[in-house]
C-alpha positions as CSV (number, residue, x, y, z in Angstrom):
1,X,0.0,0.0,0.0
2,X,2.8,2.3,0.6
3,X,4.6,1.7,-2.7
4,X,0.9,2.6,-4.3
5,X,0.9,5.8,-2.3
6,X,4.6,6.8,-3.5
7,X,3.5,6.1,-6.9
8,X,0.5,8.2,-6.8
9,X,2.2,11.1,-5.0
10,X,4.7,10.7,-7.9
11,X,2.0,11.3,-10.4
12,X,0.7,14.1,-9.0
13,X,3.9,16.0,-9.1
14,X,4.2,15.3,-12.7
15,X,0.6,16.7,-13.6
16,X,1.6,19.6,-11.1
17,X,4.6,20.4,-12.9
18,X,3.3,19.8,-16.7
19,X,0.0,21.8,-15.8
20,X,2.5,24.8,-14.4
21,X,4.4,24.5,-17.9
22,X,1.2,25.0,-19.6
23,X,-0.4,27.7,-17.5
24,X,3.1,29.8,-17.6
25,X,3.5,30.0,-21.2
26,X,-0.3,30.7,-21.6
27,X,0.3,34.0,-19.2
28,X,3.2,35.1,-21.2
29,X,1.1,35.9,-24.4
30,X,1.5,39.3,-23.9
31,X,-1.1,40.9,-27.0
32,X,-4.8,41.2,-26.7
33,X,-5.9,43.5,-29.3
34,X,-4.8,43.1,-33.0
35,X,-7.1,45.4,-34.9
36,X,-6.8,49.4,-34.4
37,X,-9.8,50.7,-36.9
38,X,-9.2,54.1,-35.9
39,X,-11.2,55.2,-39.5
40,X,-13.7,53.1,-39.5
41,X,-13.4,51.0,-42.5
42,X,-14.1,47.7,-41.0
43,X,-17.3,45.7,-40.1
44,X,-17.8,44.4,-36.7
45,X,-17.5,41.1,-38.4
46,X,-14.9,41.9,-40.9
47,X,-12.6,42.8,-37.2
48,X,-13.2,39.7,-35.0
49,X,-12.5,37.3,-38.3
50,X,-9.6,39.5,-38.2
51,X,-8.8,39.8,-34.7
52,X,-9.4,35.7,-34.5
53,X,-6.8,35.0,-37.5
54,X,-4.2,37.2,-36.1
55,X,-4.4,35.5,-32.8
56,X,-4.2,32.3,-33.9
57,X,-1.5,33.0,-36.5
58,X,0.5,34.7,-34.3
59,X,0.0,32.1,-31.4
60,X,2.1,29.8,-34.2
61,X,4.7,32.0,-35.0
62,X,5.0,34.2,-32.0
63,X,4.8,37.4,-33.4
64,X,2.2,40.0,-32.8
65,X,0.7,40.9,-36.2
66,X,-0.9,44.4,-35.8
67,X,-3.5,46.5,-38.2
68,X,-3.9,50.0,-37.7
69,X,-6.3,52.9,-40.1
70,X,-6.2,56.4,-39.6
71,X,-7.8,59.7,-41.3
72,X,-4.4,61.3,-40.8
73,X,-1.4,60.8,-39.0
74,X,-2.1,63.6,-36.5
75,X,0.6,65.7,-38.4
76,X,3.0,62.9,-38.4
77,X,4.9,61.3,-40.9
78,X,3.7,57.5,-41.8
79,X,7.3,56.0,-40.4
80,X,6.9,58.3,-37.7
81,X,3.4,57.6,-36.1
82,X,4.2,53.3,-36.9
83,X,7.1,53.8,-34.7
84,X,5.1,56.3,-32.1
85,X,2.6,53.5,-31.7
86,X,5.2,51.0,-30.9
87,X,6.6,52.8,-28.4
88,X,3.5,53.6,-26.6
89,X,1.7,50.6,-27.0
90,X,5.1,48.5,-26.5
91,X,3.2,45.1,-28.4
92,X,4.5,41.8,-28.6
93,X,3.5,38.3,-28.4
94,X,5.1,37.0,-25.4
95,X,6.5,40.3,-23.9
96,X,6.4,43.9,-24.4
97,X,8.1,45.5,-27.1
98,X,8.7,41.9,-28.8
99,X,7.9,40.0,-32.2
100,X,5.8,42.4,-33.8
101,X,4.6,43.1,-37.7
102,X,2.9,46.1,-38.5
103,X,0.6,47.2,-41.2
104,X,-0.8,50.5,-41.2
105,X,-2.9,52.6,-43.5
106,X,-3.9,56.6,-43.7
107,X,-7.1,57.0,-45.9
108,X,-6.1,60.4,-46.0
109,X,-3.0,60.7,-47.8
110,X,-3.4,57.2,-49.4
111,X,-0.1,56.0,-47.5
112,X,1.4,52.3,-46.5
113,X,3.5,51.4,-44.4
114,X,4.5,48.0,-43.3
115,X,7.2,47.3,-40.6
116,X,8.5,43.8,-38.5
117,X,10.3,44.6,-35.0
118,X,12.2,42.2,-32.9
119,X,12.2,38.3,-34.3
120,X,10.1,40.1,-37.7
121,X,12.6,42.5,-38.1
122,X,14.8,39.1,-39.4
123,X,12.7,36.9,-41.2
124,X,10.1,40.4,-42.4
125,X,12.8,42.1,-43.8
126,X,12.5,45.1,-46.0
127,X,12.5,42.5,-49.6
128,X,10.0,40.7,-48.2
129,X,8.1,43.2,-46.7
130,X,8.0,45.0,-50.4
131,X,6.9,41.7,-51.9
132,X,4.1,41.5,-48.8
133,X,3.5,45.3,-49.8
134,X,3.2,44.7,-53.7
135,X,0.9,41.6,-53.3
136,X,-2.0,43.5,-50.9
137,X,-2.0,46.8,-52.8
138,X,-4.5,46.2,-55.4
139,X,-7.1,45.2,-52.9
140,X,-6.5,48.3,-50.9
141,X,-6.9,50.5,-54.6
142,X,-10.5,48.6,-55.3
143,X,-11.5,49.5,-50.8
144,X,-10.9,45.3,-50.3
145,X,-9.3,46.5,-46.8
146,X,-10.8,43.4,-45.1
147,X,-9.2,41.5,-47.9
148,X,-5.4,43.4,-47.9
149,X,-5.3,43.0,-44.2
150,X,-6.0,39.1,-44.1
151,X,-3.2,38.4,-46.8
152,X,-0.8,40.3,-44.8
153,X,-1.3,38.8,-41.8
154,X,-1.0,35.0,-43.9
155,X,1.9,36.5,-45.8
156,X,3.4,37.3,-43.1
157,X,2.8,33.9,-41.3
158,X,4.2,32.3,-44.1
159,X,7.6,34.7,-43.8
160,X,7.7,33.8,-40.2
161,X,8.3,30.3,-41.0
162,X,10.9,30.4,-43.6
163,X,14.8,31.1,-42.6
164,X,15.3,34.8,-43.7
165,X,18.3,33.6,-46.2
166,X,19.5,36.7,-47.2
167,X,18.7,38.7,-44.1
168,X,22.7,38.3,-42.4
169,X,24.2,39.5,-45.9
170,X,21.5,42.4,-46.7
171,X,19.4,43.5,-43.5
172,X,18.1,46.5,-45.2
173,X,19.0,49.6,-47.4
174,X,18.5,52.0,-44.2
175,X,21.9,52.2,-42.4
176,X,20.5,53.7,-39.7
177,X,19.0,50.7,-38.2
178,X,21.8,48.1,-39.1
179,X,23.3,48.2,-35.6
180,X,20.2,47.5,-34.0
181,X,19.2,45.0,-36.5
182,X,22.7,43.3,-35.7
183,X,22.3,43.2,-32.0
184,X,19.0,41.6,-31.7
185,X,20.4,39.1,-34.3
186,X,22.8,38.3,-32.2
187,X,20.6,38.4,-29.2
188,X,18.3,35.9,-30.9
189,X,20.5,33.4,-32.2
190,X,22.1,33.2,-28.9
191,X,18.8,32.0,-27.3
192,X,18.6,35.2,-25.4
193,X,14.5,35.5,-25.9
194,X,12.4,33.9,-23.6
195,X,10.3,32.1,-25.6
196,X,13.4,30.1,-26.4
197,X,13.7,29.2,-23.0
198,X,13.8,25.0,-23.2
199,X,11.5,24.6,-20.3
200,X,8.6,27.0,-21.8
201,X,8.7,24.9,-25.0
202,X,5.8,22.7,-25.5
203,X,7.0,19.7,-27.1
204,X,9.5,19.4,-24.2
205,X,6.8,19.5,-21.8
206,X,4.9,16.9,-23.6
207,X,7.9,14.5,-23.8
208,X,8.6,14.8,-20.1
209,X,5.3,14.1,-19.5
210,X,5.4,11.4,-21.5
211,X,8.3,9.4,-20.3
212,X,7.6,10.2,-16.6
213,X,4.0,9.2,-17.4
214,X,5.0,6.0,-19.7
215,X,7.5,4.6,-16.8
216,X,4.6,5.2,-14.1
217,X,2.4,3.1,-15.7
218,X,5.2,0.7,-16.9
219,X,5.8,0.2,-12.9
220,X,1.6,-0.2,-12.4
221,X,1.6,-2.9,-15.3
222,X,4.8,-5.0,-13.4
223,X,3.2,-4.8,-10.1
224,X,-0.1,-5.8,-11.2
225,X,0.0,-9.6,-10.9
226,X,0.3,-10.2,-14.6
227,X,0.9,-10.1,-18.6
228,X,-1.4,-9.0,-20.9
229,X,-1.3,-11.8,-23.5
230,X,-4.2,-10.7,-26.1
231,X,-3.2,-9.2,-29.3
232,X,-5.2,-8.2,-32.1
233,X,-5.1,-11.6,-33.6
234,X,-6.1,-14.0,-30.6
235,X,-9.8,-14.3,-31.7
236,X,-9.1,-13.9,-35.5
237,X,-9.4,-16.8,-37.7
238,X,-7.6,-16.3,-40.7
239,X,-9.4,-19.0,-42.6
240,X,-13.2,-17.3,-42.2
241,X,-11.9,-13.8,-41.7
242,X,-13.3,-11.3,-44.8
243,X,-10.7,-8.9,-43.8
244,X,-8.9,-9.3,-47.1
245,X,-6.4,-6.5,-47.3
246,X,-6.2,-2.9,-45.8
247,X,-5.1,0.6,-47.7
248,X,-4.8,4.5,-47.2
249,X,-6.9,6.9,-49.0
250,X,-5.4,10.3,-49.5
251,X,-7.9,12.8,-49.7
252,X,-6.5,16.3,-49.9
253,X,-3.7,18.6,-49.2
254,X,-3.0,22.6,-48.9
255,X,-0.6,24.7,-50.3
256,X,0.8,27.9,-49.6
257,X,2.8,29.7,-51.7
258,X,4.7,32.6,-51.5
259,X,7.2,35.0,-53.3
260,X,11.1,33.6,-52.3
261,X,13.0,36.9,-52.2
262,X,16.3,38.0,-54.3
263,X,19.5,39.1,-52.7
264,X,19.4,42.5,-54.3
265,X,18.3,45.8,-53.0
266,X,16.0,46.9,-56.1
267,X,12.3,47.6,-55.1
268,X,9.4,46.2,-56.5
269,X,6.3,48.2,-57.6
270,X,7.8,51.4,-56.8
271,X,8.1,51.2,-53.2
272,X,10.5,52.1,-51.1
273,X,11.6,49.9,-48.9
274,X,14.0,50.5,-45.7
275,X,12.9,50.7,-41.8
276,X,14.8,53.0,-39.3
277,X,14.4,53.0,-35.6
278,X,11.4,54.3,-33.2
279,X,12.2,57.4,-31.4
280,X,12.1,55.0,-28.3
281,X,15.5,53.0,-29.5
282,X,13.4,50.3,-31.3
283,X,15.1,49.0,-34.9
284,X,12.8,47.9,-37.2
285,X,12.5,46.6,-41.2
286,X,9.9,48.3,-43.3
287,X,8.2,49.2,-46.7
288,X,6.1,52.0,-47.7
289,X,3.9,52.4,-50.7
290,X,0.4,54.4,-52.0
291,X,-2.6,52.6,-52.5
């Protein structure tokens, strides 16, 4: 009875411990809102679809991916009020000021601008962010804004999952935020993040689990006074049996594709890429355009 008790005291612990795993990295999701309609041009539908894609998205690829309209910068410059709102707002996915990509519009002057801070500010740099920018801007021309801002937020997804190749060699055309660029580079590949942080990862909570789980059981199975000798064909009679032969159906798969960039520093569609940093310190990769 004692060894019983050891074992279920054991078990406990490991459901304490996996359960804590889960509920710290669920606290750490720092972002709540996604969508910033200042002008309007959204439906109340059209921004929790929105709000629900950018959430889930960004749960997958850690990064915060932001939409902001405006009738006017309030006298700013586009650049200028992107990196503004960063500094207030200080958005992230699992921490203030962290992975964030940024797509903002001004109905009033017709302006784009589209930047990637922190982790985005590697694999959303300014080539892709000009191919992101040249593939959403005819649905902003025909007032598609609901359309625009769901491919940017899947574009960017997409981005977010492929190594940023020629991001080391050519970070961006703006020298003025290659230094910052650099150091979080260097911050990041060191494991310096967080989120990187071996215990907070999921799959490494799951296999402890598993194998703490998987050799509690294996010691109730021993001490339980015997073997399990059925297998699936004990009570199968291979001479009657109309099980003849067994096959997998494929049924369908999906496909994403999306513009690989080229390790030059020409623009595409006439925008002009390059990001800068905030007037809080904060480097950032961008592209800005007219719709």
């Amino acid at each position: 009875m004692r060894r019983y008790k050891s074992i279920y005291s054991l078990m406990m612990t490991v459901l304490l411990v996996v359960t804590w795993g889960f509920t710290a990295q669920a606290e750490s999701v720092n972002q709540e809102q996604f969508v910033f309609d200042y002008a309007g041009i959204l439906t109340d539908q059209e921004i929790t679809q929105l709000e629900t894609l950018a959430n889930e998205l960004g749960a997958e690829s850690e990064t915060a991916f932001i939409i902001i309209t405006a009738n006017g910068m309030d006298g700013k410059d586009i650049v200028d009020y992107v990196g503004d709102f960063y500094d207030e707002n200080a958005p992230g996915y699992d921490q203030p000021y962290g992975n964030t990509a940024i797509l903002a519009i001004d109905m009033k002057e017709r302006d784009i601008y589209l930047a990637g801070f922190k982790k985005a500010e590697l694999y959303l740099n300014d080539q892709r962010l000009d191919l992101i920018m040249e593939s959403i801007t005819p649905a902003l021309s025909q007032g598609n804004y609901y359309e625009a801002f769901a491919e940017f937020i899947l574009n960017s997804h997409s981005y977010m999952g492929m190594e940023p190749e020629t991001s080391r060699d050519n970070p961006g055309s703006n020298p003025d935020h290659n230094d910052g660029y650099q150091n979080y580079e260097e911050e990041y590949y060191a494991g310096g993040t967080s989120s990187d942080n071996l215990f907070f990862q999921l799959w490494f909570q799951l296999l402890v689990s598993f194998i703490v789980g998987g050799a509690v059981v294996g010691i109730l199975t021993y001490n339980s006074g015997g073997r399990v000798t059925v297998n699936s064909g004990t009570y199968m009679n291979s001479n009657s049996s109309k099980v003849l032969h067994r096959h997998d159906r494929y049924l369908r798969k999906t496909v994403t594709r999306v513009k690989k960039p080229t390790n030059n520093n020409n623009n595409s569609g006439g925008f002009t890429g390059g990001g800068g940093i905030t007037g809080g310190g904060h480097s950032h990769s961008g592209s800005r355009g007219k719709f």
